[in-house]
C-alpha positions in Angstrom: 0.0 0.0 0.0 1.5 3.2 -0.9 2.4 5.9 1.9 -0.5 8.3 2.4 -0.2 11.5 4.8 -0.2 10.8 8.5 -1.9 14.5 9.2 -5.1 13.3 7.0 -7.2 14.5 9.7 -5.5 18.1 9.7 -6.7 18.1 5.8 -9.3 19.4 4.2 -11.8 17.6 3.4 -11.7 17.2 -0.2 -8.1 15.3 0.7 -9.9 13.0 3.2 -12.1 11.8 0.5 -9.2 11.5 -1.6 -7.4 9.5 0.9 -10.0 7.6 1.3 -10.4 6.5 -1.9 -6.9 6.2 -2.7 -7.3 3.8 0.3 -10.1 1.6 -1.0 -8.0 1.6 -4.4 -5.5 -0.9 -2.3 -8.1 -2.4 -0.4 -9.9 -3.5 -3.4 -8.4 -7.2 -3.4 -10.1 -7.4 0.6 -12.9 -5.0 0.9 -14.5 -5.9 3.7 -14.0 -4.1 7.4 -11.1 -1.9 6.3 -13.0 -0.6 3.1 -16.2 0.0 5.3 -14.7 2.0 7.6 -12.7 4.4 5.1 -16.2 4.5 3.3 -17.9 5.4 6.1 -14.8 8.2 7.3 -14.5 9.6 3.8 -17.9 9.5 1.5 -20.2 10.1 4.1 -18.7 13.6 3.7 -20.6 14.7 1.0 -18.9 17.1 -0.6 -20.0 18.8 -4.3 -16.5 17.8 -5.6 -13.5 16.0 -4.9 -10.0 17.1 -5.7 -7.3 15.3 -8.0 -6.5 11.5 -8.0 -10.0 10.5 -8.6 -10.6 13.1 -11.8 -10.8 16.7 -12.3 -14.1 17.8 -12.0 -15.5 14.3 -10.3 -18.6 14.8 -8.4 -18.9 13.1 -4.8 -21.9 11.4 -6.3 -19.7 9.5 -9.4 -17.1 8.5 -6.5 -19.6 6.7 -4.6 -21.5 4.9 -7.7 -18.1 4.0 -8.5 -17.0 2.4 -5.6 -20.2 1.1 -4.5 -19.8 -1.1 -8.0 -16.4 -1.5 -8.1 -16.2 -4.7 -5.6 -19.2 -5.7 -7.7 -17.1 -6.4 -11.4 -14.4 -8.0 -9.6 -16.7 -10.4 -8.1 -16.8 -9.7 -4.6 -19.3 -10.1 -2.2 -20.0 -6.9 0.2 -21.2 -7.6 3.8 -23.6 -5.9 5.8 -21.1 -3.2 7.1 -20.3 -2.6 3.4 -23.7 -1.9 2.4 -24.9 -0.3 5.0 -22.0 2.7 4.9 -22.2 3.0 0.9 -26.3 3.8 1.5 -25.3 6.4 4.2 -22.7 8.1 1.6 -25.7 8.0 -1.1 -27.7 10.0 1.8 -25.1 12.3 2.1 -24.2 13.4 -1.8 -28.2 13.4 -2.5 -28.0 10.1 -5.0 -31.1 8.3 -4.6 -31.5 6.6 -7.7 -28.2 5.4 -6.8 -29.5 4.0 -3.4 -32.5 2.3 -5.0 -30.0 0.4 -6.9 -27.9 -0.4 -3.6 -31.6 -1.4 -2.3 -31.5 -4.0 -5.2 -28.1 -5.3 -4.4 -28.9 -5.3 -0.7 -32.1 -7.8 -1.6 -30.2 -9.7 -3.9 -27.4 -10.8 -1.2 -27.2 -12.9 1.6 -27.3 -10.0 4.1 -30.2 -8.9 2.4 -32.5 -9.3 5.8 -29.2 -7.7 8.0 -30.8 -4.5 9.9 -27.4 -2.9 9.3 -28.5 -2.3 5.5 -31.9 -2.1 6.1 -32.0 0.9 8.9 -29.4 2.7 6.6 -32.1 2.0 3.6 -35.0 3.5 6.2 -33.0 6.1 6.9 -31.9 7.3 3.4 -35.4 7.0 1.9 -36.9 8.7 5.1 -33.9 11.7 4.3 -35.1 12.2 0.5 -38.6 11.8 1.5 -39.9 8.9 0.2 -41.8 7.8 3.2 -43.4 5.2 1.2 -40.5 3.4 0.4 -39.2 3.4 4.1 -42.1 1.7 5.6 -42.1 -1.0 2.8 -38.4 -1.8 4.3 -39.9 -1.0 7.9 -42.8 -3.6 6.9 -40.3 -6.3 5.9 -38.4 -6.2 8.8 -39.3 -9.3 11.2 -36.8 -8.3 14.7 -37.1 -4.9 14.3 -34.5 -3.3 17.2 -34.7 0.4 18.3 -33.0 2.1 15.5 -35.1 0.9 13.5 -38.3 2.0 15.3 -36.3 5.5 16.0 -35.3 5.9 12.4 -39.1 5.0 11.2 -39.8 7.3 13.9 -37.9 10.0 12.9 -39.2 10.2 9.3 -42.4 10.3 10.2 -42.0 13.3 12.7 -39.6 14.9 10.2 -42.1 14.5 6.9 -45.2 15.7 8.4 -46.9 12.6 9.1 -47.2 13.0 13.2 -49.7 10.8 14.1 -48.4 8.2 12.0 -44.9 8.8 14.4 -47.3 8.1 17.9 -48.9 4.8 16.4 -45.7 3.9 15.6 -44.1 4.7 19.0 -47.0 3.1 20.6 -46.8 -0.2 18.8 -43.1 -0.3 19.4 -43.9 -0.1 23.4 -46.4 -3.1 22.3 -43.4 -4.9 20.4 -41.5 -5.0 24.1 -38.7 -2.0 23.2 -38.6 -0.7 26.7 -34.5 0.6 25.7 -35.5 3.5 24.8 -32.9 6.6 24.2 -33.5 10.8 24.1 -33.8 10.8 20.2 -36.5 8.3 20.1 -38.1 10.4 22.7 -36.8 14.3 21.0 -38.6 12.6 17.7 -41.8 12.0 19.3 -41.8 15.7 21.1 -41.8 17.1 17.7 -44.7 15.1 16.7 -46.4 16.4 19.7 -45.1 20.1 19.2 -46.3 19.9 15.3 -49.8 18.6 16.3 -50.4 21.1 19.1 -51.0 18.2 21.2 -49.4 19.2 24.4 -51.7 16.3 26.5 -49.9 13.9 24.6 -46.0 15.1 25.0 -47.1 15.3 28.8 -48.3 11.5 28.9 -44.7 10.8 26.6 -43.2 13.5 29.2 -44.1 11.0 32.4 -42.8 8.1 30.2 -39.8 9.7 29.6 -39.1 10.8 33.3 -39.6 6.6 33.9 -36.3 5.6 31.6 -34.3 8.6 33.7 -34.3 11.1 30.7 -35.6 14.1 32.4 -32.2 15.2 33.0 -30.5 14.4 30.1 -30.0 17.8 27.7 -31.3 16.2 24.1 -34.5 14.8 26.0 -35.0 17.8 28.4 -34.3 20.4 25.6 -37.3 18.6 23.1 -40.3 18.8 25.9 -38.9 22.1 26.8 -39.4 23.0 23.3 -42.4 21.1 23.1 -44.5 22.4 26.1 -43.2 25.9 24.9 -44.8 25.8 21.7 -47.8 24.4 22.8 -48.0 27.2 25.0 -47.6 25.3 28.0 -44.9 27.9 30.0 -45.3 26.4 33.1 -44.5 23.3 32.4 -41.7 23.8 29.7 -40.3 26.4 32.7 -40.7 23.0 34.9 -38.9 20.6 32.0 -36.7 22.8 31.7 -35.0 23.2 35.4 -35.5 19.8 35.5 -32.2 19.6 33.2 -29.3 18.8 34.7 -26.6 20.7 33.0 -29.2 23.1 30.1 -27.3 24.0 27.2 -27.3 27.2 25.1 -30.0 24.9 22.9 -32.4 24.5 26.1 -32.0 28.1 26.9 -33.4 28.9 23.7 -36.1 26.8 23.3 -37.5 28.1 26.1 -37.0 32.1 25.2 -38.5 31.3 22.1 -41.6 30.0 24.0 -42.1 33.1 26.3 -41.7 34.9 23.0 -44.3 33.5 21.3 -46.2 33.8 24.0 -46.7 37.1 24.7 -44.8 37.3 27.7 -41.4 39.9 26.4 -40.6 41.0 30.3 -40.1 37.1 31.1 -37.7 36.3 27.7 -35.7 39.1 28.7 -35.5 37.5 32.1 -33.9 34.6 30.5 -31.9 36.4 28.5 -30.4 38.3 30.9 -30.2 34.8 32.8 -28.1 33.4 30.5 -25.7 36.2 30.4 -25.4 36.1 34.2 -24.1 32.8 33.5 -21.8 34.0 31.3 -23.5 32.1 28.1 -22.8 33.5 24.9 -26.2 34.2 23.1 -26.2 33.0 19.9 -28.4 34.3 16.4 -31.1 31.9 17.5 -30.9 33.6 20.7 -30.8 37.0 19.1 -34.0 35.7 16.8 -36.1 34.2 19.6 -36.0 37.7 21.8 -36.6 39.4 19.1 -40.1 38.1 18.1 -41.4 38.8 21.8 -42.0 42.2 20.4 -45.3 42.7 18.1 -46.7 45.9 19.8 -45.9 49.4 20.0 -45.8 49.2 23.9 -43.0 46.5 23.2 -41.4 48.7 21.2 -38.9 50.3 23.7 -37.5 46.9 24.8 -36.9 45.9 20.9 -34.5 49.2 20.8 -32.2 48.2 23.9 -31.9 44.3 22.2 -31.7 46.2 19.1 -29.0 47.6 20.5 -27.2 44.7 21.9 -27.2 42.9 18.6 -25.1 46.1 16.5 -22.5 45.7 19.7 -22.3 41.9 19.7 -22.1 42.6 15.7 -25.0 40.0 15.2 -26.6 42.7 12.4 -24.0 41.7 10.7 -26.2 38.5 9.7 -29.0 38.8 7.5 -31.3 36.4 9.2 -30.8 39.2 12.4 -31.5 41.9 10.4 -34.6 40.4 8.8 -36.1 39.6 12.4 -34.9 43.7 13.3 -37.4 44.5 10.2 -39.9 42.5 11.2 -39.9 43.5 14.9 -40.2 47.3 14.2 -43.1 46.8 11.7 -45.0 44.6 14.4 -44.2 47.4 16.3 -46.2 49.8 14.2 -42.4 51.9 13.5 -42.4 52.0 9.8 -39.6 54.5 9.4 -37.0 52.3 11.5 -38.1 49.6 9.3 -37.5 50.7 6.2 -34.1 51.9 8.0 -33.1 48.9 8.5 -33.7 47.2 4.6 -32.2 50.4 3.0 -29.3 49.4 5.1 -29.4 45.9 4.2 -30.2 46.4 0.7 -27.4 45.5 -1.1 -27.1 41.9 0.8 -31.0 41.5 1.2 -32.6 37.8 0.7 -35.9 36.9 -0.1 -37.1 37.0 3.2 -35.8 40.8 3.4 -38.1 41.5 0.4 -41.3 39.9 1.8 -40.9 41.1 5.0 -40.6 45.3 3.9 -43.3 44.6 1.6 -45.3 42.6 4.3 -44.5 45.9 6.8 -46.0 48.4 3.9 -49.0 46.1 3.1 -50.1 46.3 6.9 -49.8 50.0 7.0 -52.2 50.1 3.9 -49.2 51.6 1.9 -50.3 49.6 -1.7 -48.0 52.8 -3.4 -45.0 51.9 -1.7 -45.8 48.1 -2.3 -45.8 48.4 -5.7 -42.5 50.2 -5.9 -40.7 47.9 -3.6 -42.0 45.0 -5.8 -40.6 47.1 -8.9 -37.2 47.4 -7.4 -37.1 43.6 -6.4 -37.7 42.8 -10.1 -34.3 44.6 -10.8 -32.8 42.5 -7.9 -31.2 38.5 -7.7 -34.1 38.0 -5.4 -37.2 36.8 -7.7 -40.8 37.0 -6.0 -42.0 33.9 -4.9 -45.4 33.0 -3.7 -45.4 34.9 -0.4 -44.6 38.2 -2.6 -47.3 37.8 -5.4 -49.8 37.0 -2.3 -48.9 40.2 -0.9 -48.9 42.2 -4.0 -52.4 40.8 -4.7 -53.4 42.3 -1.6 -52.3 45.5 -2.3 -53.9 45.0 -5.6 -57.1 44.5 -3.9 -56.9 46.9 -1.5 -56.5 49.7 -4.1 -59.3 48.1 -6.5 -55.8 48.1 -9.2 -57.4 45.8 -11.7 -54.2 46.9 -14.2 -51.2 45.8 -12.0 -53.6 42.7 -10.3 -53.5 41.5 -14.1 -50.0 41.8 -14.7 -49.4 40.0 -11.1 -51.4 37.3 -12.4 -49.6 37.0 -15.7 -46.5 36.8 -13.7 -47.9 33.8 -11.8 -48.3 32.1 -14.3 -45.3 32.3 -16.6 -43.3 31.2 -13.2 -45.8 28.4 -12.7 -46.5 30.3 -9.2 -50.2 29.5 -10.1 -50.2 26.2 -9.2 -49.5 27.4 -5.4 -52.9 27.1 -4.0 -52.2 30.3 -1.8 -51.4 32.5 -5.1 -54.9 31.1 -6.5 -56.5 32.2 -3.6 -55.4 35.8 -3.5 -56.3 36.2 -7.2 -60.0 35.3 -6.9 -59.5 37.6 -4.0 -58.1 40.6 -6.0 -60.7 40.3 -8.7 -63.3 39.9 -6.7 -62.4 43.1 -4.9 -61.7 44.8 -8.0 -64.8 43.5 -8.8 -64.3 41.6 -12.0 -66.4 38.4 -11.2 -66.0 37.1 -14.4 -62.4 36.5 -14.1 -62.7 34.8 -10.3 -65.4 32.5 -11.5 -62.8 31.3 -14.7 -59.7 31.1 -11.9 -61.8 29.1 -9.8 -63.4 26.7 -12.2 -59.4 26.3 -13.3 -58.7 24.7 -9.7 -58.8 21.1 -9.5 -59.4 21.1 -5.6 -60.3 24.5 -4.4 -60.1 24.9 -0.7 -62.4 26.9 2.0 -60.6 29.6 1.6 -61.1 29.6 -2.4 -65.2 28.9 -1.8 -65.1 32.0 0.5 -63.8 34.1 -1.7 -66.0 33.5 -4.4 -69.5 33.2 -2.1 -68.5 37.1 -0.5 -67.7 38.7 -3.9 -71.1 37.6 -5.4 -73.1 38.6 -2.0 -70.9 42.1 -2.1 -72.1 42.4 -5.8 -75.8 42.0 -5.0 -75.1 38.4 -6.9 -77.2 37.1 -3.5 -78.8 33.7 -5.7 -75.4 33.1 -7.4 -73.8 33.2 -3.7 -76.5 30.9 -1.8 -76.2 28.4 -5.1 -72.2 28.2 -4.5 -72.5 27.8 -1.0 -75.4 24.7 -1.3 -72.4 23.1 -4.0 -70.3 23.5 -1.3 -71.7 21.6 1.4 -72.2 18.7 -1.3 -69.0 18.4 -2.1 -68.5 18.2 2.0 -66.1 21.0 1.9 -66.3 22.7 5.6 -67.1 26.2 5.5 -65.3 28.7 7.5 -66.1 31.8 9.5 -65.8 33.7 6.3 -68.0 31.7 4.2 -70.7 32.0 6.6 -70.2 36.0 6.4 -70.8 35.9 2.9 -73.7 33.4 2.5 -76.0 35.8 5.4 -75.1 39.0 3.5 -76.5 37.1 0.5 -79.6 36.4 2.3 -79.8 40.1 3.1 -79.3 41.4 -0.2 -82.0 39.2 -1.3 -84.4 39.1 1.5 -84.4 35.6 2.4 -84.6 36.4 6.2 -86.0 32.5 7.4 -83.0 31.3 5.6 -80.6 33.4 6.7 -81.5 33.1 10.7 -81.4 28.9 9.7 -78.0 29.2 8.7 -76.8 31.4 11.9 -78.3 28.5 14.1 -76.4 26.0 12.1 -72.8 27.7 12.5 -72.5 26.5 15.5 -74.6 23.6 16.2 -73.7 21.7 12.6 -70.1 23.4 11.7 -69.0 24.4 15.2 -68.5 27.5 14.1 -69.0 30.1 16.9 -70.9 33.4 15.9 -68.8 36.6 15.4 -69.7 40.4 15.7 -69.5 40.2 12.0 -71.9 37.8 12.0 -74.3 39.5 14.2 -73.8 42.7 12.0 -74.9 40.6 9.1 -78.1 39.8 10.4 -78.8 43.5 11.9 -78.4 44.3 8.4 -80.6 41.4 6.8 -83.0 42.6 9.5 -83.0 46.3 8.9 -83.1 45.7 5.3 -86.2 43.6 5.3 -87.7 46.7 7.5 -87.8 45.2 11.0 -85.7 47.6 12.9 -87.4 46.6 16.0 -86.6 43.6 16.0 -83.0 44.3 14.9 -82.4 46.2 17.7 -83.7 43.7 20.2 -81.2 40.7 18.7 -78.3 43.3 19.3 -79.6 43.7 22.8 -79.5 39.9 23.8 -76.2 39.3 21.8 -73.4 37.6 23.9 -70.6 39.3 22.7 -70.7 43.3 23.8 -71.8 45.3 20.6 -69.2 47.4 19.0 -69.5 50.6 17.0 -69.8 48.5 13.7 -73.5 46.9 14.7 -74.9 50.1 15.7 -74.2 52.0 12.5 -74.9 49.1 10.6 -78.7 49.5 12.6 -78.4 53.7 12.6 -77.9 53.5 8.6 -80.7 51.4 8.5 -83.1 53.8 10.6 -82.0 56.4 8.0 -83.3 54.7 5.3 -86.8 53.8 7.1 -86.8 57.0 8.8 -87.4 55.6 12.3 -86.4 58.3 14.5 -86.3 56.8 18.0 -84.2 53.7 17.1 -81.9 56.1 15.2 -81.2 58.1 18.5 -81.0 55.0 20.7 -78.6 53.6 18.0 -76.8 56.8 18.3 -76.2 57.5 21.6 -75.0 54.1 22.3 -72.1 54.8 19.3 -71.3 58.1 20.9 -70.8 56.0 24.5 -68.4 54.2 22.9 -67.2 57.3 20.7 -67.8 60.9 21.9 -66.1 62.0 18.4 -67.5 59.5 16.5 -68.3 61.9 13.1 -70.1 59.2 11.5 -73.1 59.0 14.0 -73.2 62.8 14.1 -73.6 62.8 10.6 -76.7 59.9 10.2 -78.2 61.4 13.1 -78.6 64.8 11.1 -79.7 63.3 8.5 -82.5 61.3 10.2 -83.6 64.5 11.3 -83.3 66.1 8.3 -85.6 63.5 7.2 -88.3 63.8 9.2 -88.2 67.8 9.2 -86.5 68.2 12.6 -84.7 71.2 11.4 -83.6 72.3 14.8 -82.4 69.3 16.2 -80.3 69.1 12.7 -79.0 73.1 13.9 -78.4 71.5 17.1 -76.2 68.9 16.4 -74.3 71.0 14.2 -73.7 73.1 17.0 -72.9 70.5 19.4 -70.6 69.1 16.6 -69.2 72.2 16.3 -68.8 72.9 20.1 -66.5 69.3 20.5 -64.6 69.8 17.4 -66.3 66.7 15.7 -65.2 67.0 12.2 -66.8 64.6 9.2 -63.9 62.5 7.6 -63.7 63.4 4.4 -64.4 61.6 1.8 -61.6 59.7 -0.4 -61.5 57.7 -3.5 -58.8 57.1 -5.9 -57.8 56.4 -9.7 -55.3 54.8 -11.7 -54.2 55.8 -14.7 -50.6 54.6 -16.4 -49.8 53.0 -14.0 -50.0 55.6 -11.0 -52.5 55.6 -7.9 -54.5 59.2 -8.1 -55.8 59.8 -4.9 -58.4 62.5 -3.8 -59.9 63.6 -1.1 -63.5 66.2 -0.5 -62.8 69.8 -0.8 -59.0 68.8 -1.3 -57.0 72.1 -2.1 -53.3 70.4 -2.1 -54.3 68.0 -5.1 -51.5 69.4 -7.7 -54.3 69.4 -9.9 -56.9 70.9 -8.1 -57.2 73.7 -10.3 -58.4 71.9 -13.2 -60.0 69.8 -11.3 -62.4 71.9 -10.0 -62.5 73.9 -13.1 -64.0 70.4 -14.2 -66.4 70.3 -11.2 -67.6 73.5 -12.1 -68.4 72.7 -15.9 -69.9 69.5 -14.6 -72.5 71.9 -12.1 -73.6 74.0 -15.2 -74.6 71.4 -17.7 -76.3 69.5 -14.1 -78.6 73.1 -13.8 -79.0 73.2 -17.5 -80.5 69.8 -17.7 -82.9 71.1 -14.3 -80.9 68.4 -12.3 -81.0 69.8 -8.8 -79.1 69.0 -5.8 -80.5 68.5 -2.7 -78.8 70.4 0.3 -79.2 69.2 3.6 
């Protein structure tokens, strides 16, 4: 054998894997333990390419298809060591069709049934998931031992499948596997975490406080993490001092849970805990704090961590800087949030991107949206489905049919449109646009539209006065035993407004609940006010309001004090008034109906006596605002507006538009 470096573990590791293959080279005429174990040292690297010796420009995949064949043409037979490091090597350089054909091999020999080979086949098909093809091995397996349940274990938990990972955990405690170890037990407390099912990690929890691994760190630091996302604090708190020595892993975990759950003043505790302790925070540390604060009132605490991270220089990290954007646009600071990407903006990611234009969308910004979204089309970073969902929003809000259209060309010449999130926000943006036509086509294009889709569709044709078209969607719904949502159920009762189908529409509010669970909003109770006011029993509107559950908010009241303006009912308009005004003294909007219910009825001084109360609190009407687009650009104006640049000629137009209006004996009516 020829003389290879003593310092190969000082390499890099491009020479390991030369070395190692160099080293299989020799080994070639007995390749069985010694070639294992350089296999196992040197291809389970992984690396993208490996340097000179084996070929300029090899790949780490072709090194391991050649070796794992090359004992095969000289007519060797592998053992179950041999197998079972080759498959871990195709795990590691992503070569699955490679490991299929390993799988072949490994049924083909002797040690075909070996659990060597066939945990490293679970565990590679579980790693490129192909779940399916890891319980067929699992299945085949007679004397399973406990990697084998842990590694079927893991895949589920990993893949999604969680409650296929507890059946499986409980048959192995069936099967007599009463070894069990902390990753068998971390795999199942992700189940549990994923599946919100903290009474389940809790039974696990006792279970694993039976086998002595409540104070081991892998174990402790999973139910910690568990209970915290569950929102269980006391008892993640509990697991965790329950640790014997908590690493910076554990520590984290369990700021992320008082994060997440509202508490900010008791992550900082831990924080400042930890560097008591003389821990040194890492970025997930950093990360974790950082979401605690998602209000204003937070937002004096996000400055002093905000702080911390420029002088530990984790800003210097993109991922950090991203969750500093994020916290100051939770925080309602829009200024230090666009601070921070214009300083990032050079180095910005994806997430950078969505998160800005997440910030601007949530201020009701749709102008700056659009010109961030223009600038990220000049970027590396290309929109993916988060972005077009948020730009469809904008799109909406703004009633932009022009740029919704181009978003939705986009989509689909990026294949973005087959993301059932991007369909939904289009039927979403035309049917706030109010193109119905072109939501009905998008719809009737998805193969299996969700709740969220139905929704859509069932409000924009109730919105449009479409009321049949709305009920008929929502009765093909509950054929097709698709479960309607909180929002459907908003849509279907204005439809039953619109069109006066008031026994209908008082069925269906008894059935949220009692058939789809579904437990009755304020929007919902606004909905019937309003199919009751519309159908001219304001009586009886008002006495619903009165025995709702849920305290009335402004909302239902001027829903009921609009309606008493159309039928001119005086008394239920005051009543309906002054309860607005206890709510809002300065409310302008129950001012204004007020006066016109009086003006209605001829109560001239009452009208001159609001005014003057109006007048006397400083209650000014809002005025009124609605918007254009023309080329591309977002007009906006506003009621007697005198800063519009073109107000000149646009009231020159107004004016024109009064004299032909006299001409043709149209007369206003002045209140």
């Amino acid at each position: 054998m020829r003389e290879l470096s003593p310092s190969i573990y000082q390499n890099t590791p491009q020479q390991v894997v030369h070395f190692s293959y160099l080293i299989v080279q020799e080994l070639i005429r007995n390749p069985l333990v010694s070639a294992t174990s350089v296999i196992a040292v040197g291809l389970a690297v992984g690396l993208a390419s490996i340097g000179p010796g084996v070929g300029q420009g090899t790949t780490a995949g072709q090194a391991v298809e050649g070796i794992a064949r090359q004992p095969e043409a000289e007519g060797k037979i592998r053992d179950q060591f041999t197998f079972g490091s080759v498959i871990k090597a195709c795990s590691n350089v992503n070569q699955v069709e490679l490991g299929k054909q390993l799988h072949g091999h490994v049924i083909k020999s002797e040690h075909g049934s070996h659990l060597i080979a066939q945990n490293a086949l679970i565990a590679m098909y579980t790693k490129f998931s192909q779940i399916n093809e890891a319980l067929i091995v699992f299945s085949r397996i007679k004397l399973k031992d406990l990697i084998t349940w842990s590694s079927m274990i893991a895949g589920y938990s990993q893949l999604g499948y969680e409650l296929e990972a507890l059946s499986c955990f409980r048959e192995m405690l069936s099967q007599g596997i009463y070894k069990l170890n902390e990753f068998v037990f971390g795999s199942i407390f992700n189940a549990c975490k994923s599946l919100a099912r903290a009474e389940y990690g809790r039974q696990i929890h006792g279970l694993s406080i039976k086998f002595g691994l409540s104070f081991d760190a892998f174990a402790g630091c999973a139910v910690t993490d568990m209970y915290a996302r569950c929102g269980w604090l006391c008892s993640a708190r509990t697991a965790f001092y329950q640790i014997g020595n908590p690493d910076l892993a554990s520590r984290n975990a369990l700021i992320a849970g008082f994060a997440y759950g509202g508490d900010p003043g008791e992550a900082i505790s831990l924080f400042s805990q930890m560097r008591t302790l003389s821990l040194t925070p890492d970025d997930v540390t950093v990360r974790s704090l950082l979401c605690a604060f998602v209000s204003p009132s937070a937002l004096f605490l996000g400055k002093q961590v905000h702080c911390y991270v420029i002088k530990s220089g984790f800003d210097l990290e993109i991922s950090v800087s991203n969750t500093l954007l994020s916290m100051y646009a939770n925080c309602s600071d829009l200024p230090d949030a666009h601070k921070i990407f214009n300083e990032i903006k050079y180095k910005a990611d994806l997430v950078s991107w969505n998160a800005i234009i997440t910030a601007f969308l949530q201020q009701r910004d749709s102008g700056q949206v659009f010109s961030l979204f223009r600038m990220m089309l000049l970027s590396s970073n290309k929109p993916d489905h988060i972005t077009l969902v948020n730009m469809l929003g904008a799109s909406g809000k703004v009633a932009s049919l022009e740029i919704g259209d181009q978003v939705c060309c986009y989509a689909m010449k990026n294949g973005l449109n087959e993301d059932i999130c991007v369909m939904n926000a289009l039927i979403d943006m035309y049917v706030k646009c109010g193109h119905m036509t072109s939501a009905k086509k998008l719809f009737d294009s998805m193969t299996n539209p969700d709740a969220v889709s139905w929704s859509s569709l069932i409000v924009g044709y109730a919105q449009f006065g479409y009321g049949e078209e709305a009920l008929d969607l929502f009765q093909k719904m509950r054929y097709l035993a698709v479960k309607p949502n909180q929002v459907t159920f908003v849509g279907v009762l204005t439809a039953c407004s619109h069109v006066g189908r008031i026994k209908e529409g008082w069925q269906l509010f008894r059935d949220m609940e009692t058939e789809f669970g579904i437990v009755p909003t304020r929007e919902h109770c606004c909905c019937v006010v309003d199919m009751l006011a519309r159908a001219g029993c304001i009586e009886e509107a008002e006495a619903f309001i009165n025995q709702m559950e849920l305290d009335p908010d402004i909302v239902v009241w001027k829903t009921l004090l609009a309606a008493c303006k159309t039928r001119n009912n005086l008394d239920v308009g005051k009543r309906a008034a002054e309860k607005i005004l206890e709510i809002d003294p300065s409310n302008s909007a129950a001012h204004v109906l007020l006066c016109n219910i009086f003006a209605s009825t001829g109560s001239w001084k009452d009208v001159a006596s609001l005014r003057g109360l109006m007048r006397q609190k400083g209650v000014r009407k809002v005025p009124g605002q609605s918007w254009i687009e023309v080329k591309d650009r977002i007009n906006v104006f506003l009621a007697e507006d005198c800063m519009h640049p073109e107000r000149d000629r646009i009231y020159s137009m107004l004016d024109e538009l009064w004299l032909q209006m006299l001409d043709d004996d149209y007369l206003p009516i002045q209140i």
